[in-house]
C-alpha positions, -999 to +999 in steps of 0.1 A: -292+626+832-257+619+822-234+606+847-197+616+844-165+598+859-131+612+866-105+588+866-071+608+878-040+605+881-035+578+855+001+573+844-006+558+807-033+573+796-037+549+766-025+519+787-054+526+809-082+530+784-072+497+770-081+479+798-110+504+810-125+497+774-117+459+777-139+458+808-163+482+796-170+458+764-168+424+790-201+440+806-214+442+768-214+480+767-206+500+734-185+528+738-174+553+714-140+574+725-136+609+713-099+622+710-073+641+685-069+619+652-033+612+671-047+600+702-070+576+681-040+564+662-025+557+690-052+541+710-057+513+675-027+506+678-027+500+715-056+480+713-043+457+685-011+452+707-025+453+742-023+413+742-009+386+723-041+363+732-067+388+735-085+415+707-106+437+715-126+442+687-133+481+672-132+504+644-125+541+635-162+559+630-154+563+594-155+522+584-188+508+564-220+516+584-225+479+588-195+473+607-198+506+631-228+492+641-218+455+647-186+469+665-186+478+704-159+501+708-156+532+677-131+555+675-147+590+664-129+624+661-167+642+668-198+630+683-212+637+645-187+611+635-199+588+659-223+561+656-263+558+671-256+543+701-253+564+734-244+542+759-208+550+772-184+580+759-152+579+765-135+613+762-098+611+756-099+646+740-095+680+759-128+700+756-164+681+766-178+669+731-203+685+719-238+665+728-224+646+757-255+646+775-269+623+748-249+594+766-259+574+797-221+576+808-191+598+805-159+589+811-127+613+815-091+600+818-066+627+832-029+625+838-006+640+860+003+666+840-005+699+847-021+715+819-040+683+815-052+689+850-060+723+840-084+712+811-101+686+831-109+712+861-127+730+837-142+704+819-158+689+855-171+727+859-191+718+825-204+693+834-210+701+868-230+733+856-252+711+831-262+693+866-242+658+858-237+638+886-197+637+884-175+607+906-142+606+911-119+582+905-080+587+921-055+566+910-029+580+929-023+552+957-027+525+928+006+532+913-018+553+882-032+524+867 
């Protein structure tokens, strides 16, 4: 069964993802995010800039097969974009990709805005309906980050 976390109230979205995905790939998981082809532009860039000592290494879904599978973290615009693996998703998108429940892990990222807040209520009623176990994450007295 696929377990699903709600991190809310994040402040910088991409910010946060960097780091989530920097400790994600520090406990050797792989993780391919799902998001707009903007989002994922943005989140490459952030993750080449996020530190002048540190990279964290990753790839769009799209590179040669032999370097999605060697690479942790792949960014993918659909789960039929994405590589084999299933061990963490990280949804930066705004509907629940399609074959979620072929991953161990979920993990949702929602701001303070309101229509984002929107989309993720109805997202967690998805999920909850498919019988996920769903835990929530607020980042509200942690200054959203």
């Amino acid at each position: 069964m696929t377990s699903v976390a709600f991190h809310f109230n994040v402040n910088h979205r991409l910010t946060y993802a960097c780091r989530w995905l920097r400790k994600a790939i520090g406990q050797r998981a792989r993780v391919t995010v799902i998001g707009a082809p903007a989002t994922l532009q943005e989140l490459d860039r952030a993750l080449w800039t996020m530190s002048e000592t540190e990279f964290l290494p990753h790839c769009l879904a799209d590179a040669p097969a032999q370097i999605v599978a060697r690479t942790p973290i792949v960014l993918a615009q659909s789960l039929q974009d994405a590589p084999a693996h299933r061990q963490l998703l990280l949804n930066l998108g705004e509907q629940v990709p399609e074959g979620f429940e072929q991953f161990e892990r979920v993990t949702e990222m929602v701001g303070q805005d309101e229509t984002e807040r929107l989309g993720a209520r109805e997202r967690w009623k998805h999920y909850l309906a498919r019988g996920c176990s769903i835990t929530r994450h607020d980042l509200a007295g942690q200054g959203g980050q």
